[in-house]
N, C-alpha and C positions, 0 to 999 in steps of 0.2 A: 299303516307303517310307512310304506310308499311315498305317502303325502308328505311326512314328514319327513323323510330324506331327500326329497326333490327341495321342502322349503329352508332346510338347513344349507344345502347345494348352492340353493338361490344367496341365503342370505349371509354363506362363505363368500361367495363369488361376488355378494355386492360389498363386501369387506375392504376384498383385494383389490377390486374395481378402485373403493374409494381412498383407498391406500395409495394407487398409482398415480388418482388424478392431481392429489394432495404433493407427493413426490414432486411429478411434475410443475405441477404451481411453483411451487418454493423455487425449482429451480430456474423457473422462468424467471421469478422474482431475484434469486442471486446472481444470476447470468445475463440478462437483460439490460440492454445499454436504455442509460439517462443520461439522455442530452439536455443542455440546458441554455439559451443563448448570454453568456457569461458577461460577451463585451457589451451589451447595452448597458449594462450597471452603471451606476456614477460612484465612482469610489475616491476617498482621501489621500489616497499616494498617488503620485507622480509613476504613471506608467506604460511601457509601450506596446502594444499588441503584434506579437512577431508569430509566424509559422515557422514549424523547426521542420525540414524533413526529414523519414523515415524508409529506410533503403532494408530490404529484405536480402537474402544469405545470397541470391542471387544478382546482386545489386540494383537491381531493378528499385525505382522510386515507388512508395506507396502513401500511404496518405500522412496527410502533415501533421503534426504537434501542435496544437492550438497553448496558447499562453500568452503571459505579462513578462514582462522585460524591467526590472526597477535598477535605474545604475544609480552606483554606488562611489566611493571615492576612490579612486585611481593606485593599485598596492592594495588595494585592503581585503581584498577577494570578491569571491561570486560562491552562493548558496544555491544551490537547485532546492525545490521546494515543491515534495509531493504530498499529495491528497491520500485521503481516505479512500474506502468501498464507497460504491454511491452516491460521489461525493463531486465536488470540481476545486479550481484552483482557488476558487475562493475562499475557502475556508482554510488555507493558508495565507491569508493578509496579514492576520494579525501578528504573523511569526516575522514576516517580509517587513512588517511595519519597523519593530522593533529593532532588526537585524539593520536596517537602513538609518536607526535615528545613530546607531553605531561605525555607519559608516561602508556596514557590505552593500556588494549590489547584490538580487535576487533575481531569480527565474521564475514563475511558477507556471506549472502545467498543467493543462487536462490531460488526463490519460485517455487510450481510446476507451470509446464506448461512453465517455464522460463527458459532461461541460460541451466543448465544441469542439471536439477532437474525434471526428468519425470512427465508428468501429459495431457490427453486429454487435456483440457479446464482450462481457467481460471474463476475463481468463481469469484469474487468480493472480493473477502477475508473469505469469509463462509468456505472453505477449505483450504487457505494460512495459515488459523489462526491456522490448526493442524500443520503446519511446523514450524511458531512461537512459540507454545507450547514446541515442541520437540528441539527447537534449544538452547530455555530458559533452560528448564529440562537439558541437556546436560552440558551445561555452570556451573551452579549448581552442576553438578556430578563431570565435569572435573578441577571446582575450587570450591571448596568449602569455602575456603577463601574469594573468593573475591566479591564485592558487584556489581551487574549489572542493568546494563542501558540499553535504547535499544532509537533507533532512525529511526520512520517509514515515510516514504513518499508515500504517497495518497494511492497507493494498500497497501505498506507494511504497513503504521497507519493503514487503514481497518484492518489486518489483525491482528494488535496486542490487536485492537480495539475489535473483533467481536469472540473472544478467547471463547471458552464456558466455560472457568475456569478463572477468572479474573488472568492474569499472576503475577508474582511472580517478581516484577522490583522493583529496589531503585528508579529509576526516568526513566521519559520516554519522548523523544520528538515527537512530533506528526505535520510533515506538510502537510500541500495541502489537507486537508481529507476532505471528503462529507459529509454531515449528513445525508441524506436519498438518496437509489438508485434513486430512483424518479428524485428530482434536481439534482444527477449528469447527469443522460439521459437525460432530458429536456434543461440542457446547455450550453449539446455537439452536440447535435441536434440545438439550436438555433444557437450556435457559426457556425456549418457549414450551415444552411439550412436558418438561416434568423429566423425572431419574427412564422413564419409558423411552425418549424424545430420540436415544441415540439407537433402538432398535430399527430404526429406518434410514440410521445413516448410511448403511452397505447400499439401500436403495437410491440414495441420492446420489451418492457418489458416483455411482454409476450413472447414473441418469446425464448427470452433470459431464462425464468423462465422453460420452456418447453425443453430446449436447460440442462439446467445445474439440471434440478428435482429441482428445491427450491423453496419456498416461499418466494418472491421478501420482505417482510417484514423481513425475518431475515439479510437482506443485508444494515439495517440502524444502523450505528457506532454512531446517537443520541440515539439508545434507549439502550446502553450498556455502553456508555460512563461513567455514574455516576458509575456502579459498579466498576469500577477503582480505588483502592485506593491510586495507586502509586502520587507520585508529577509528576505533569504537564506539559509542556511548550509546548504550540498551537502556530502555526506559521504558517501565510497565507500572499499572498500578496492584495497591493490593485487592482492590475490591474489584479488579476486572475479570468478570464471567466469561470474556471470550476467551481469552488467554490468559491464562493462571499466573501467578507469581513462580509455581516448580518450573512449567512449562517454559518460562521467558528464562528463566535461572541455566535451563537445558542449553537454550539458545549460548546461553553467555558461556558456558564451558566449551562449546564447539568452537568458538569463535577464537581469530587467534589474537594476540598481546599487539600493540599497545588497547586494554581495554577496559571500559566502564563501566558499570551497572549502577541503576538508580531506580529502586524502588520508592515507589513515591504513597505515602500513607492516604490513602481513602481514596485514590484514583480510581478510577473506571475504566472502559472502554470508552472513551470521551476525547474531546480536546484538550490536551494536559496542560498549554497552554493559557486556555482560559479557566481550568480548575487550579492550577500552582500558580499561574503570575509571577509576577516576580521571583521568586526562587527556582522558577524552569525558566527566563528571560539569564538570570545570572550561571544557572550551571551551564547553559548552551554557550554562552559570552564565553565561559571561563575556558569551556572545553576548545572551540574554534579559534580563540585567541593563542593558546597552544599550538596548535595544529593548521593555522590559518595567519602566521604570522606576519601584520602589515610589511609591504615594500614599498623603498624607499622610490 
């Protein structure tokens, strides 16, 4: 009897063991900076390679903003233009592309931790959002003429979102974004793990909180969203697993007026850009043209 309560002990104990190492993993895997060298590429737009720098609560300088510089026509404005989780400035060309044959100029950035934009760990956007800051500030110095937008996707919304100084935008589009860290781990977890996947979210999140120093509460872009004064335009799709169609809907009610919502049929969590085409090229045109009004 003995035997069998030491071997059940044992093989509890290698349960939890492998519960934690798994935990860990993942959030190695979600927290862990991908660097990437960005500027060796050869790319089809015309573009400038600038460092933005990034100044902490204490003013003190910290590490620079790596990004592309694409000017535009003079009055017509400036788009900041962030990236995904995991991701780099790159995978905003094609938005830049378009936005340019129109006549804006773009920004795009690595956030830290990304592309070539130094940084241990990725926050959730609680720390992308000082590189937001400074890329805004920037833009503002280096044109002061001209009125700006910005266009975030899931990390980068987080982070335009989760700004400790409500940003300084004409209009702002925001896709794929979470409302609370909570249901995005719970999502991602059930997308890979099955209806089970979210019983180890308490463990991650912790894990993750202890990993990054924060309180996992300051990582929900519902509870920030309303201070946003800028005009709006939310875009999710219906077929996205990370963020729901209710959950982005949640977003949109917190949010205040002038504002938009665009559900987009059969989208995903993906580049909505390269899934719509043209009809995400013309509602962004339509919206920024409002809100982004050439000068003369």
């Amino acid at each position: 009897m003995r035997r069998w309560i030491l071997i059940g002990i044992f093989f509890f104990s290698s349960c939890i063991a492998v519960i934690l190492l798994a935990a860990l993993g993942v959030g190695e895997l979600l927290s862990g900076a991908v660097p990437t060298a960005v500027n060796t590429l050869s790319i089809d737009l015309p573009v400038e390679p600038v460092e933005i720098p990034v100044y902490t609560d204490a003013h003190e300088a910290g590490s620079n903003v790596h990004g592309w510089l694409v000017h535009g026509v003079r009055g017509r404005g400036m788009v900041l233009l962030v990236h995904s989780l995991r991701s780099n400035r790159v995978e905003m060309l094609s938005r830049a592309r378009f936005l340019n044959r129109q006549g804006y100029g773009a920004l795009l950035i690595d956030l830290r931790a990304h592309g070539e934009t130094p940084g241990e760990r990725i926050t959730f956007g609680i720390q992308e959002a000082e590189d937001v800051e400074a890329a805004i500030v920037w833009l503002r110095n280096t044109f002061p003429g001209e009125r700006i937008g910005a266009i975030g996707v899931s990390l980068g919304a987080a982070a335009i979102v989760l700004a400790k100084n409500p940003p300084r935008l004409d209009a702002m589009v925001l896709e794929s974004l979470h409302p609370t860290i909570d249901e995005a781990v719970d999502n991602r977890l059930r997308l890979h793990l099955g209806n089970f996947g979210p019983v180890f979210s308490p463990l991650l999140l912790w894990q993750l909180s202890f990993r990054l120093d924060v309180n996992p509460d300051e990582l929900n872009p519902i509870d920030r969203i309303g201070n946003l004064s800028s005009p709006l335009l939310l875009i999710s799709g219906t077929d996205d697993r990370h963020t729901t169609v209710a959950e982005t809907e949640r977003l949109f009610t917190a949010a205040r007026q002038p504002k938009e919502l665009w559900i987009v049929p059969g989208g995903g969590h993906f580049n909505m850009h390269t899934y719509a085409g043209r009809e995400y090229e013309n509602r962004i045109l339509d919206f920024l043209d409002r809100y982004l009004p050439r000068r003369n």
